[in-house]
DRENDO-1510 file (C-alpha; in Angstrom, 1 decimal, always signed):
<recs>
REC; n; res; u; v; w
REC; 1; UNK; +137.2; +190.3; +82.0 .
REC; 2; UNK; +134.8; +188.8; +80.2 .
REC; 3; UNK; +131.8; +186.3; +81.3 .
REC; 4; UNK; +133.4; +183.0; +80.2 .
REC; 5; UNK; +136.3; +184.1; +82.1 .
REC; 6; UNK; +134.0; +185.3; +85.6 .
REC; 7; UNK; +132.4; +181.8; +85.4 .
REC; 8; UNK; +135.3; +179.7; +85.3 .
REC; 9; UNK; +137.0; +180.8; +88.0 .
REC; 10; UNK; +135.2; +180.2; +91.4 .
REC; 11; UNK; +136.0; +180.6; +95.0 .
REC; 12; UNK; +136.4; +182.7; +97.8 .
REC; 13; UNK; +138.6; +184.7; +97.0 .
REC; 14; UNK; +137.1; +185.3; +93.2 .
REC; 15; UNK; +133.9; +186.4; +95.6 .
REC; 16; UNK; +135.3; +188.8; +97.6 .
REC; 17; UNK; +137.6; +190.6; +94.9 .
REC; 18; UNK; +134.1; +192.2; +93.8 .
REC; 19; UNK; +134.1; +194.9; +96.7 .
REC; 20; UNK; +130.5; +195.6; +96.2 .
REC; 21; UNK; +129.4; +191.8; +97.5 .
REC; 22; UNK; +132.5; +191.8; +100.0 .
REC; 23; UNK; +130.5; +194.9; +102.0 .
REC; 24; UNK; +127.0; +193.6; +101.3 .
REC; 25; UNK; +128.4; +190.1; +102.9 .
REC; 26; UNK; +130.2; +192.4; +105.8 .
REC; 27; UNK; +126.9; +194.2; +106.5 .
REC; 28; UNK; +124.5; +191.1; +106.2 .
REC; 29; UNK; +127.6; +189.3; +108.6 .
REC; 30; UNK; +127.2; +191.6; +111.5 .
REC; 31; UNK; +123.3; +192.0; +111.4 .
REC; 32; UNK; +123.4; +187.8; +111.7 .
REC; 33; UNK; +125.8; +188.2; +114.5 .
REC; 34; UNK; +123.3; +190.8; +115.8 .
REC; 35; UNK; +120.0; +188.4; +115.7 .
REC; 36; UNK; +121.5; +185.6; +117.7 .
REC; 37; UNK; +122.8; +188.0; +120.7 .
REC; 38; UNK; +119.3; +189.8; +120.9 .
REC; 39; UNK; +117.7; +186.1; +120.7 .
REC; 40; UNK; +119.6; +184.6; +123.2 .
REC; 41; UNK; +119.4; +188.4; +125.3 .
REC; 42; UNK; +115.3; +188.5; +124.7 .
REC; 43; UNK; +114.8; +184.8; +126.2 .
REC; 44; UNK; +116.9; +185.4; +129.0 .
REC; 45; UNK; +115.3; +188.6; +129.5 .
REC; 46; UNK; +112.3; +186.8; +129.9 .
REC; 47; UNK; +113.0; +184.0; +131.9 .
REC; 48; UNK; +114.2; +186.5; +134.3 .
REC; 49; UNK; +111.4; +188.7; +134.4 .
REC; 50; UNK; +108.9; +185.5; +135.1 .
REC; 51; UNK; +111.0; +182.5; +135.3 .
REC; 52; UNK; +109.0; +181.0; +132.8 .
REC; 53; UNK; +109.9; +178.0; +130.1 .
REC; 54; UNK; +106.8; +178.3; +128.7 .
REC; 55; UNK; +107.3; +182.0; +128.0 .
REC; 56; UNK; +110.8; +181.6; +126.3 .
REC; 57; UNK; +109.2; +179.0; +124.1 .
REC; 58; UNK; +106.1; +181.4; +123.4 .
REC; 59; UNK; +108.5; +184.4; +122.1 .
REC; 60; UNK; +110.6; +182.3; +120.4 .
REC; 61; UNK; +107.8; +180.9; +118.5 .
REC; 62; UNK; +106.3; +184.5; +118.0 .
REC; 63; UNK; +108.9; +185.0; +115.4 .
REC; 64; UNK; +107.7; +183.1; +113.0 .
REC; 65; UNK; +103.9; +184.4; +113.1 .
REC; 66; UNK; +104.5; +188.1; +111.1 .
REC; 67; UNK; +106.2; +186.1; +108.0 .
REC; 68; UNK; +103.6; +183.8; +107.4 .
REC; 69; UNK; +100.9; +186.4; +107.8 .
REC; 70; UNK; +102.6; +189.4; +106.3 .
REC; 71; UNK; +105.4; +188.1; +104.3 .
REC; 72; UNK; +103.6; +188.1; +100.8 .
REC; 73; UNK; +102.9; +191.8; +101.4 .
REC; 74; UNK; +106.9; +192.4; +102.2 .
REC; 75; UNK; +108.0; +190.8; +99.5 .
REC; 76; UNK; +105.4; +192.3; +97.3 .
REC; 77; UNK; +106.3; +196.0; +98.5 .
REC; 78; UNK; +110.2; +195.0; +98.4 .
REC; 79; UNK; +109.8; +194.7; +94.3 .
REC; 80; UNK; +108.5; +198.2; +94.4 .
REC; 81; UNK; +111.6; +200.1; +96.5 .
REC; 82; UNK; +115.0; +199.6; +96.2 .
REC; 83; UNK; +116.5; +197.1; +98.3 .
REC; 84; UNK; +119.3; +198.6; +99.8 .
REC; 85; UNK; +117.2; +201.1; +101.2 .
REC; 86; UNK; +114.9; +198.7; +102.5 .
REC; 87; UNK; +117.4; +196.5; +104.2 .
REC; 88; UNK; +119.3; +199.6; +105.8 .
REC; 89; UNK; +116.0; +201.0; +107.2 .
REC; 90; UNK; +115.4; +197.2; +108.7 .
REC; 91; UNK; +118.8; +197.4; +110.1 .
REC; 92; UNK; +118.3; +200.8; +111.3 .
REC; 93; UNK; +114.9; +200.0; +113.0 .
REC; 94; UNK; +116.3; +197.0; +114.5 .
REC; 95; UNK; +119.1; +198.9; +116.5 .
REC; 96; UNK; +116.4; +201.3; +117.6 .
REC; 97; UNK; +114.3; +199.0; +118.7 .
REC; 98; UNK; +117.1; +196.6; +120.8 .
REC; 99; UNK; +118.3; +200.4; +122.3 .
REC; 100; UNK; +114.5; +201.1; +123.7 .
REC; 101; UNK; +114.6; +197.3; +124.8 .
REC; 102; UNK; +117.9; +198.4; +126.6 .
REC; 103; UNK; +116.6; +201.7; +128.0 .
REC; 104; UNK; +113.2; +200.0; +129.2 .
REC; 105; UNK; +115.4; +197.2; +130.8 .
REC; 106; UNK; +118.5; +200.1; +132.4 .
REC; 107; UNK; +115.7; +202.3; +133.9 .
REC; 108; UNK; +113.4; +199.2; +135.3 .
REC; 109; UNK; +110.3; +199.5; +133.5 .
REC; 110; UNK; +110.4; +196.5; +131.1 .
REC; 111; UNK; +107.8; +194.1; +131.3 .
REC; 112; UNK; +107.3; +190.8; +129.5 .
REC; 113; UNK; +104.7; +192.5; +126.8 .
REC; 114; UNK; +106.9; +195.0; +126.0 .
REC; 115; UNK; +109.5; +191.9; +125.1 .
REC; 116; UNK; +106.5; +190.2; +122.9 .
REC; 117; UNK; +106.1; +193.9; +120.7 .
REC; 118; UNK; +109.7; +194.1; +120.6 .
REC; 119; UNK; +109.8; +191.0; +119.1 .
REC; 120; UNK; +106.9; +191.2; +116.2 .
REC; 121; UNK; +108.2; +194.1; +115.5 .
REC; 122; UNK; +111.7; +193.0; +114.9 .
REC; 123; UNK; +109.9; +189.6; +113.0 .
REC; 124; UNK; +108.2; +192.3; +111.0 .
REC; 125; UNK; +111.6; +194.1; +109.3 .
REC; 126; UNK; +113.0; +191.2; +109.1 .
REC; 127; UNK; +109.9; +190.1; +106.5 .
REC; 128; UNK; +111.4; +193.3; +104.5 .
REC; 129; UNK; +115.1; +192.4; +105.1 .
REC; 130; UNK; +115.1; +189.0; +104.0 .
REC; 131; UNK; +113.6; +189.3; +100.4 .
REC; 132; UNK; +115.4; +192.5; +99.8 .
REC; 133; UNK; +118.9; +190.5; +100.8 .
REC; 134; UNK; +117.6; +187.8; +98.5 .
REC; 135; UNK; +116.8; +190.3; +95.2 .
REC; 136; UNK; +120.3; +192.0; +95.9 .
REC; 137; UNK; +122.6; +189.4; +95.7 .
REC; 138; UNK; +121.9; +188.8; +91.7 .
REC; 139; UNK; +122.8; +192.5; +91.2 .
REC; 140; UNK; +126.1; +192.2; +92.6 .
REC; 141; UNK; +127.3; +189.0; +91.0 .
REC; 142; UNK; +127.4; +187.5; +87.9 .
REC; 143; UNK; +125.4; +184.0; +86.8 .
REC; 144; UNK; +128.4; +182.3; +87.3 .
REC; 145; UNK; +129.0; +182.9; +90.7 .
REC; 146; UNK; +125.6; +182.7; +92.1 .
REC; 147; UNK; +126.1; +179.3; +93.2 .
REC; 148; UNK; +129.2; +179.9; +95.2 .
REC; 149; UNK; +128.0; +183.7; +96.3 .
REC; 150; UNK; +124.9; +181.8; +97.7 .
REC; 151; UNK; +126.9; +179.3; +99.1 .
REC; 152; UNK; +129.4; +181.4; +101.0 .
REC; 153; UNK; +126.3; +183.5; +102.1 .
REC; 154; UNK; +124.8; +180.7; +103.8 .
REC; 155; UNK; +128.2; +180.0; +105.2 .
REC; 156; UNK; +129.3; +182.8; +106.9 .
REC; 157; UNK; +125.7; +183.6; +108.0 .
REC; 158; UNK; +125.8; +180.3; +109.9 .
REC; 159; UNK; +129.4; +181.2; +111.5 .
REC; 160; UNK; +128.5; +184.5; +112.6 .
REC; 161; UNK; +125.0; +183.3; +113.6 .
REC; 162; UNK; +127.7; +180.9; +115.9 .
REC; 163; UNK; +129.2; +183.2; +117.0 .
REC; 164; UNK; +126.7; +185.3; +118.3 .
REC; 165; UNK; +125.5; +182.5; +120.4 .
REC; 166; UNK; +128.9; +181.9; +122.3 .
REC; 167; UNK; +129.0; +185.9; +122.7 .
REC; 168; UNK; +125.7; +186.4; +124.3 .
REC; 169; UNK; +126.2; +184.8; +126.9 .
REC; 170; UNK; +129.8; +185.7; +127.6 .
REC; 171; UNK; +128.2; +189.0; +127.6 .
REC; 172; UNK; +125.2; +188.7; +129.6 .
REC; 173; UNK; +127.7; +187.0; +132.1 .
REC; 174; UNK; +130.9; +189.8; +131.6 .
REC; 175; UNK; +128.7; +193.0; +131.2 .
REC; 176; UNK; +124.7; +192.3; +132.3 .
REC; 177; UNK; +121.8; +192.2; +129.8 .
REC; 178; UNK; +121.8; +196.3; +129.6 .
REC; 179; UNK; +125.5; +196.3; +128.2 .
REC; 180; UNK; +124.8; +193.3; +125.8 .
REC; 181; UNK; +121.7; +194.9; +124.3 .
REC; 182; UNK; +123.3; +198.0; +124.0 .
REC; 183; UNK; +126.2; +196.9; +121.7 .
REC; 184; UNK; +124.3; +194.9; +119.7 .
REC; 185; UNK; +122.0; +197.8; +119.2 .
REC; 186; UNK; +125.7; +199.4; +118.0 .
REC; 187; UNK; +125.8; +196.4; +115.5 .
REC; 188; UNK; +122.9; +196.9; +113.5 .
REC; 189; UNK; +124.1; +200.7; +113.2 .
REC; 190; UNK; +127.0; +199.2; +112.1 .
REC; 191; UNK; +125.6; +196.7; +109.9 .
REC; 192; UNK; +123.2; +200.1; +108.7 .
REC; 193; UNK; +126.4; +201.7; +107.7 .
REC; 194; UNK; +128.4; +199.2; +105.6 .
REC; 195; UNK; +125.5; +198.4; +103.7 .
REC; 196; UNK; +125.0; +202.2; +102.9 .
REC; 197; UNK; +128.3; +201.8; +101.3 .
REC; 198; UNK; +127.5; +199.3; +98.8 .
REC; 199; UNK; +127.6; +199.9; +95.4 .
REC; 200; UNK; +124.4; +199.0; +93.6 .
REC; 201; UNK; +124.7; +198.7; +89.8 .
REC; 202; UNK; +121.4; +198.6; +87.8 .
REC; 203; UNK; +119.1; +195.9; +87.3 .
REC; 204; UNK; +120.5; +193.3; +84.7 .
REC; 205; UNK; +119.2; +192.3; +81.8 .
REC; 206; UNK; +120.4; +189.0; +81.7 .
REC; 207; UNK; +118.2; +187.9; +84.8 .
REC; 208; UNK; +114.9; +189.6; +83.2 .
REC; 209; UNK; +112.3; +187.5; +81.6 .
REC; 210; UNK; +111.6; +188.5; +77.9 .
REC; 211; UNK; +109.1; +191.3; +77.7 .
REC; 212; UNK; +105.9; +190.4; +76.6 .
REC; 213; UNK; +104.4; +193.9; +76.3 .
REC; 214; UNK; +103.7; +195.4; +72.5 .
REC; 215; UNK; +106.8; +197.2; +70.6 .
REC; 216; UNK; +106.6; +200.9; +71.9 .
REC; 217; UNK; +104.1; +200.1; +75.0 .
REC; 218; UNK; +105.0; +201.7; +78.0 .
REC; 219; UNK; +106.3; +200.1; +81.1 .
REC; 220; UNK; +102.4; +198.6; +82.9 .
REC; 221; UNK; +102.7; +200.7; +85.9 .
REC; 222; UNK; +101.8; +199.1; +89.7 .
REC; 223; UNK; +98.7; +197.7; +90.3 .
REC; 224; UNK; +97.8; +196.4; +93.7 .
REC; 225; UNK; +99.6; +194.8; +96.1 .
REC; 226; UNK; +97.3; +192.1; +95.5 .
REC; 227; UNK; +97.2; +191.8; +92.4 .
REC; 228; UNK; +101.1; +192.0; +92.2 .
REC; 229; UNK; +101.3; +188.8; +95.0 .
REC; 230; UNK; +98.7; +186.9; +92.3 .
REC; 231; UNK; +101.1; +188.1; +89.6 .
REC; 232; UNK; +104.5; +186.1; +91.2 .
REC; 233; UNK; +102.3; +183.0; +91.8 .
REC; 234; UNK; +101.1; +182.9; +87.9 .
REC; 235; UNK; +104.7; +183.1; +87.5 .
REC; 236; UNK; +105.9; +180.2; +90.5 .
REC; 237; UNK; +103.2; +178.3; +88.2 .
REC; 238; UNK; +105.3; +179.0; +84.7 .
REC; 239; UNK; +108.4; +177.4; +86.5 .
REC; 240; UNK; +107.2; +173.9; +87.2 .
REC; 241; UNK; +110.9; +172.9; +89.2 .
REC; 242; UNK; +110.2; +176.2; +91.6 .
REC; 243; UNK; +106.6; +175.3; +92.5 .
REC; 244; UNK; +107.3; +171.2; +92.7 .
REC; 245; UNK; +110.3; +172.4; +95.5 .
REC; 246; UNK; +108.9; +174.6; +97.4 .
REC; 247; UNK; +106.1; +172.0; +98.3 .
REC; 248; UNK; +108.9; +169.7; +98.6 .
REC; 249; UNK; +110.7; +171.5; +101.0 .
REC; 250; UNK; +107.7; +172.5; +103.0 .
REC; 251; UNK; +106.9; +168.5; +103.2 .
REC; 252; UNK; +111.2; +168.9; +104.3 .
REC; 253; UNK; +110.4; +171.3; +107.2 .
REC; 254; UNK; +107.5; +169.4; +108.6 .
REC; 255; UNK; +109.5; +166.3; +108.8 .
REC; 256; UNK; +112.5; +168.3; +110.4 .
REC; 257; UNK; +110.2; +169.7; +113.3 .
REC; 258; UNK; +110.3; +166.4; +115.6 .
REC; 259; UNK; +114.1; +166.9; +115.7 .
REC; 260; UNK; +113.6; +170.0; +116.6 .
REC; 261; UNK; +111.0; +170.1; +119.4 .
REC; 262; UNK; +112.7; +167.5; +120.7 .
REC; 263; UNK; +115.9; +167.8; +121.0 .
REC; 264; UNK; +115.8; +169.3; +124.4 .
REC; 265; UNK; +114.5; +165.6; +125.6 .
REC; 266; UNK; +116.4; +163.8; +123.4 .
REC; 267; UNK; +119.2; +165.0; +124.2 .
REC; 268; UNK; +118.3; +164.4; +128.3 .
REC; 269; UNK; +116.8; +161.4; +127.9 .
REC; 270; UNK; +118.1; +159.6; +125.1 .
REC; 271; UNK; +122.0; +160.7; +125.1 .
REC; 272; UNK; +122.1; +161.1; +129.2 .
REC; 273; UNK; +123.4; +165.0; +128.3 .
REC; 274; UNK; +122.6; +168.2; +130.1 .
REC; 275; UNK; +122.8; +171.3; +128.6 .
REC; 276; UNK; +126.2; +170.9; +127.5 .
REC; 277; UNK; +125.5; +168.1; +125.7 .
REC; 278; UNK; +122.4; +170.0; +123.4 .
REC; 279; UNK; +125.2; +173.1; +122.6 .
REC; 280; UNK; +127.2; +170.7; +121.3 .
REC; 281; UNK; +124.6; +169.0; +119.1 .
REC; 282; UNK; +123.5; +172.9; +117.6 .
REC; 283; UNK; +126.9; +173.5; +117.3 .
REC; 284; UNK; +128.0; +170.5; +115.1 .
REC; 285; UNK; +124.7; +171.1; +113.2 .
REC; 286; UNK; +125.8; +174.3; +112.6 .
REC; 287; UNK; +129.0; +173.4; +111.7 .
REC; 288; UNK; +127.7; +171.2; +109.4 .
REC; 289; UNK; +126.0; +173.8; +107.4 .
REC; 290; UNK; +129.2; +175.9; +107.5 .
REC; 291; UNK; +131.2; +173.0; +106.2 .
REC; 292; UNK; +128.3; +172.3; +102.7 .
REC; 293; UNK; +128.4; +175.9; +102.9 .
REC; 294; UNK; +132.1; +176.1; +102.1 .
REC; 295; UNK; +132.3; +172.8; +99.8 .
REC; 296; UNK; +129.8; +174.1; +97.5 .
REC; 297; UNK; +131.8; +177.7; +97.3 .
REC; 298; UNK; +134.7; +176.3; +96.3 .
REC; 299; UNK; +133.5; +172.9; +94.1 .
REC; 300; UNK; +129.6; +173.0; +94.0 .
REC; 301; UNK; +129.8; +174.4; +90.5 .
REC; 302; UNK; +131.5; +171.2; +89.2 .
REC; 303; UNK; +128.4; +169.2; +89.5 .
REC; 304; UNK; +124.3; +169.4; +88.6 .
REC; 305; UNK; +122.6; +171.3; +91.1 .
REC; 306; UNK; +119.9; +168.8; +90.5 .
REC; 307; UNK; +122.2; +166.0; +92.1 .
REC; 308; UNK; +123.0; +168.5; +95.0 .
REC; 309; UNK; +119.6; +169.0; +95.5 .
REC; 310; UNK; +119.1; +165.2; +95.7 .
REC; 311; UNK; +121.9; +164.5; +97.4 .
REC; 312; UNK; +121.6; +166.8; +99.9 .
REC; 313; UNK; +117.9; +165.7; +100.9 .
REC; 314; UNK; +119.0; +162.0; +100.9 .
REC; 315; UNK; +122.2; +163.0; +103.4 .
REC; 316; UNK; +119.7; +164.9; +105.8 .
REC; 317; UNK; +116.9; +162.4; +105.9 .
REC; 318; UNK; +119.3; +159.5; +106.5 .
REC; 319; UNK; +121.3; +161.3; +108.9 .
REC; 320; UNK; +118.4; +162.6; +110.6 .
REC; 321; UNK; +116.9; +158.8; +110.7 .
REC; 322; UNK; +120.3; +157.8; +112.5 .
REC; 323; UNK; +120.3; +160.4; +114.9 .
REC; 324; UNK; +118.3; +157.3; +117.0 .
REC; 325; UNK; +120.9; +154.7; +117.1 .
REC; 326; UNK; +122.4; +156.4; +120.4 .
REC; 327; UNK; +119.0; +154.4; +121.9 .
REC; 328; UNK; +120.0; +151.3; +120.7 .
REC; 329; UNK; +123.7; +151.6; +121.9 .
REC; 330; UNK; +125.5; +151.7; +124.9 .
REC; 331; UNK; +128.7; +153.5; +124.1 .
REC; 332; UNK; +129.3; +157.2; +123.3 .
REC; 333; UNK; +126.2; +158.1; +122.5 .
REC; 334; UNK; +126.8; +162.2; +122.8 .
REC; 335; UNK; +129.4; +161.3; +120.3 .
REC; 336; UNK; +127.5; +159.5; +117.4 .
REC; 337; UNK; +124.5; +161.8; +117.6 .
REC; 338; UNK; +127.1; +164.6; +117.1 .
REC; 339; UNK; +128.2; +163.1; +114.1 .
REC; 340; UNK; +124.8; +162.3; +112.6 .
REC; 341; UNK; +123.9; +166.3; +113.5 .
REC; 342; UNK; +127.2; +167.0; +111.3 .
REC; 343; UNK; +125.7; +165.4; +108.4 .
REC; 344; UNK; +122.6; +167.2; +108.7 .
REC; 345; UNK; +124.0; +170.2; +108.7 .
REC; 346; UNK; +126.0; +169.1; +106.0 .
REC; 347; UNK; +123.0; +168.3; +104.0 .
REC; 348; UNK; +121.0; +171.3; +104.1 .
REC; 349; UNK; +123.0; +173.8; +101.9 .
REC; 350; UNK; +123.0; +170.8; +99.5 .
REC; 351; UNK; +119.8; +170.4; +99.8 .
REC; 352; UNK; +118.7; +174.8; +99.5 .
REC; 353; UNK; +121.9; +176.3; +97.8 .
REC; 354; UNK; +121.4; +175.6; +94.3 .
REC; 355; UNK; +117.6; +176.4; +94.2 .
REC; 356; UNK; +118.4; +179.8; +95.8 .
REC; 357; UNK; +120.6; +179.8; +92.7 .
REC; 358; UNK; +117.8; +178.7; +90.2 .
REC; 359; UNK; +115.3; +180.9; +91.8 .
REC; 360; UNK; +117.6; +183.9; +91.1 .
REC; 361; UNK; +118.7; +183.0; +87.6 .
REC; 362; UNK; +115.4; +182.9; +86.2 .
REC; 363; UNK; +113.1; +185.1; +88.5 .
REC; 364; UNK; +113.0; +189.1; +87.1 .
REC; 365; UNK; +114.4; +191.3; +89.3 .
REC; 366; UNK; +111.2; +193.2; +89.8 .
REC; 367; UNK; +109.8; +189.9; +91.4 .
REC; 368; UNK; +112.5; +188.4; +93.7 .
REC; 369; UNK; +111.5; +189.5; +96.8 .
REC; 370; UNK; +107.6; +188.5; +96.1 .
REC; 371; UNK; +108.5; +185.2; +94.8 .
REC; 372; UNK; +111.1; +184.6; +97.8 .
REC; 373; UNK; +108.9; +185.7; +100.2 .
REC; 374; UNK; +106.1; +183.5; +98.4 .
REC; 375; UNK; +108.6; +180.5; +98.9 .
REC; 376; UNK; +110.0; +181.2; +102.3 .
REC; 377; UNK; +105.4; +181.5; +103.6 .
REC; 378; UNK; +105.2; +177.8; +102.2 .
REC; 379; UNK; +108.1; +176.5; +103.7 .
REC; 380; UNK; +107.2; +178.0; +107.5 .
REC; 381; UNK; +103.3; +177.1; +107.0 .
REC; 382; UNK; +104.3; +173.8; +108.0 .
REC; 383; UNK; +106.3; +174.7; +110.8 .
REC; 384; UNK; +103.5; +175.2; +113.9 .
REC; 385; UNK; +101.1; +172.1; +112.4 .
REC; 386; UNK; +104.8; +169.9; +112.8 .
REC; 387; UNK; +105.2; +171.5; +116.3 .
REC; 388; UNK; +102.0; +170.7; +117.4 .
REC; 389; UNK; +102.0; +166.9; +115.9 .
REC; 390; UNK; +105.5; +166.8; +117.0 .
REC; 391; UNK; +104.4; +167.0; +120.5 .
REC; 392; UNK; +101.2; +165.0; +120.4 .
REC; 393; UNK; +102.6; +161.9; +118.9 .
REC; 394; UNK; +105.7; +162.0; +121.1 .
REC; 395; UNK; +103.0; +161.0; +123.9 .
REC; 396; UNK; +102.8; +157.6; +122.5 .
REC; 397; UNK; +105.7; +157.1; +120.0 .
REC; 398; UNK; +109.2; +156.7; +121.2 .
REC; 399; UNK; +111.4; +159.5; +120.2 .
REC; 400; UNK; +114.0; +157.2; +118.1 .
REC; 401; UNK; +110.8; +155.5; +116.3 .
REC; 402; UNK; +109.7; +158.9; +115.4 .
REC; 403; UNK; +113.2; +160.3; +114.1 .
REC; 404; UNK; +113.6; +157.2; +111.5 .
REC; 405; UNK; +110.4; +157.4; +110.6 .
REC; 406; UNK; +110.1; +161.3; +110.0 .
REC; 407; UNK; +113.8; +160.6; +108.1 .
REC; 408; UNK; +113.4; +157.9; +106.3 .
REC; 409; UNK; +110.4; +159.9; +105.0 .
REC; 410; UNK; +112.6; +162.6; +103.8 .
REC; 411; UNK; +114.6; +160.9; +102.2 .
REC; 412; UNK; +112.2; +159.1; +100.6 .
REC; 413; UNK; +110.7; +162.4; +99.8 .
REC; 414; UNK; +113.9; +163.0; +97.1 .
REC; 415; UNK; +112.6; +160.1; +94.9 .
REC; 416; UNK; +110.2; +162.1; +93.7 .
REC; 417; UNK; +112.9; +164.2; +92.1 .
REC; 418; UNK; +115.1; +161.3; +90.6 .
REC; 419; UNK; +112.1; +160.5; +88.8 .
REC; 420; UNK; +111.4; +164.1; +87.4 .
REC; 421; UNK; +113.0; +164.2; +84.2 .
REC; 422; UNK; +111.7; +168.1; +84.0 .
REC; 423; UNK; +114.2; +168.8; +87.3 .
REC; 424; UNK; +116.9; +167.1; +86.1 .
REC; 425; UNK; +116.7; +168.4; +82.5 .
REC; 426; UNK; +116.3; +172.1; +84.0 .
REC; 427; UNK; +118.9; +172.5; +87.3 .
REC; 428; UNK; +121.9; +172.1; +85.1 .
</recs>
């Protein structure tokens, strides 16, 4: 078959008739099932030991401290091993580590730090895992279905990520928290084992940047790690579109936190909901994402990734700004905010999908995980200052006042784009 012929046909089923990306997607599906049971299993865990909100907050927010401290030097070590190696050792070390979690907890001698290790070390190979899942999906497709491979990616990640959430608690109610950790400990030896079964072919040329290096020079061998982390932001610098985003979307995240610190009250206060009521809200956001996910798999290819992009920003901000109607009206509020978090969900693989694309099309292989991992450490860097403003102004701004403003923002944030002629000439 040849290329013309690969990128005109798109789909799911064009996707998973390459067996090599089918059992990379199976592996990558169960690990995500995996990470949302020993989530939901870890705070529990810890509520139970101390009763404690503040501690289920605390480890959940622990998560996110090893990839902005350490996620350069992952990605910058993922470019020098191979990355099916590295993610089957992170899947590997994940099992082991929920199994001690589950022997600590079946013999009674778990305590709350051992919980906080557990989890910085699990944050840790997940710093590895990420960009080397990143670098190997360009191996196993071809430039034509990188859009919709990304796409379904992000879809069924979301749906088993879903998933898991409705399992663990069916299964910390059906067989305790021992039983629960100990299958998903089985899951990441699962996931371990499917990926070991993939069928890596060699780096392609096609997605290497011209060499630069003098007819008959040898291959510059590995300098420093930190030299090699300098080395993929020269290169973020050479791609203007890769740069101007990832600032963009950092700007994205720190506008999305509000929502997200929030939404416990909001949901309480604002939408007269319990618990049920802020399930349903993460579900249909969820849902959302699953639903872009899918669109953009089976029609994204038909139009600019430069309008996704836009479109998808505009979608989220706005429906993000509407999620505070509900304050102003009296009927079914549970109902319209659900619909609003549909939208956003919608939005974001709009919004992320076909710069994921971009960024693989043009980044050497040698560099992906360092220049993913570069990206993803921008993006979370603004995570804790939005918590933390998130919180402070909420003391003396209403929660609706702060959701329009914070999306309206947003979306204002895509104009910046529509009147980059460099970004709309490049994401074709």
């Amino acid at each position: 078959m040849s290329e013309s012929t690969v990128v005109q046909k798109q789909g799911i089923f064009e996707l998973l008739r390459n067996r090599s990306y089918a059992q990379f997607m199976l592996a990558r599906t169960i690990s995500r099932f995996g990470d949302s049971v020993d989530s939901i299993a870890y705070g529990w865990m810890v509520y139970l030991l101390t009763g404690s909100k503040l501690l289920m907050g605390t480890l959940m927010a622990v998560n996110f401290l090893p990839n902005i401290l350490f996620g350069l030097f992952a990605g910058a070590m993922v470019d020098r091993m191979s990355p099916q190696k590295v993610i089957m050792l992170a899947y590997a070390g994940r099992g082991t580590l929920v199994g001690l979690t589950a022997l600590l907890f079946s013999l009674g001698e778990l305590q709350v730090w051992h919980l906080f290790v557990m989890t910085v070390l699990v944050s840790l190979l997940e710093c590895f895992a990420t960009p080397a899942e990143t670098s190997s999906v360009p191996r196993l497709l071809p430039p034509g279905l990188l859009l919709s491979g990304n796409a379904l990616s992000s879809s069924i990640a979301r749906m088993s990520e879903l998933a898991g959430i409705a399992a663990a608690g069916a299964l910390i109610a059906g067989a305790g928290i021992a039983w629960t950790l100990w299958i998903d400990a089985a899951l990441f030896g699962a996931s371990a084992f499917f990926m070991a079964k993939v069928v890596f072919p060699g780096i392609r040329p096609d997605v290497v940047l011209e060499d630069t290096s003098e007819p008959g020079e040898a291959a510059a061998p590995h300098g420093s790690l930190f030299s090699e982390i300098i080395e993929a932001f020269r290169f973020l610098r050479t791609i203007p579109v890769l740069l101007m985003t990832s600032f963009l979307f950092a700007f994205v995240n720190f506008c999305l936190m509000p929502f997200n610190v929030l939404r416990t009250p909001y949901v309480t206060e604002i939408l007269n909901a319990g618990a049920g009521g802020l399930s349903l809200l993460s579900g249909m956001m969820v849902a959302g994402m699953v639903l872009g996910g899918l669109w953009l798999t089976n029609w994204g290819s038909n139009y600019r990734k430069s309008l996704l992009v836009i479109l998808g920003i505009v979608m989220l901000g706005l429906s993000y700004a509407m999620t505070a109607l509900p304050a102003y009206i009296g009927q079914y509020p549970l109902a319209v905010a659900a619909v609003f978090a549909l939208l956003m969900g919608f939005g974001i693989p709009l919004a992320t999908t076909p710069l994921a694309s971009y960024m693989m099309e043009v980044t050497p292989s040698g560099m992906l995980g360092r220049v993913s991992a570069f990206q993803s450490m921008l993006c979370l860097s603004a995570v804790p200052l939005g918590s933390l403003l998130s919180g402070a102004i909420a003391e003396w701004v209403p929660m609706p006042i702060l959701f329009i403003g914070f999306g309206v923002a947003m979306a204002l944030s895509a104009a910046g784009l529509i009147m980059s002629p460099t970004f709309r000439r490049v994401l074709k």
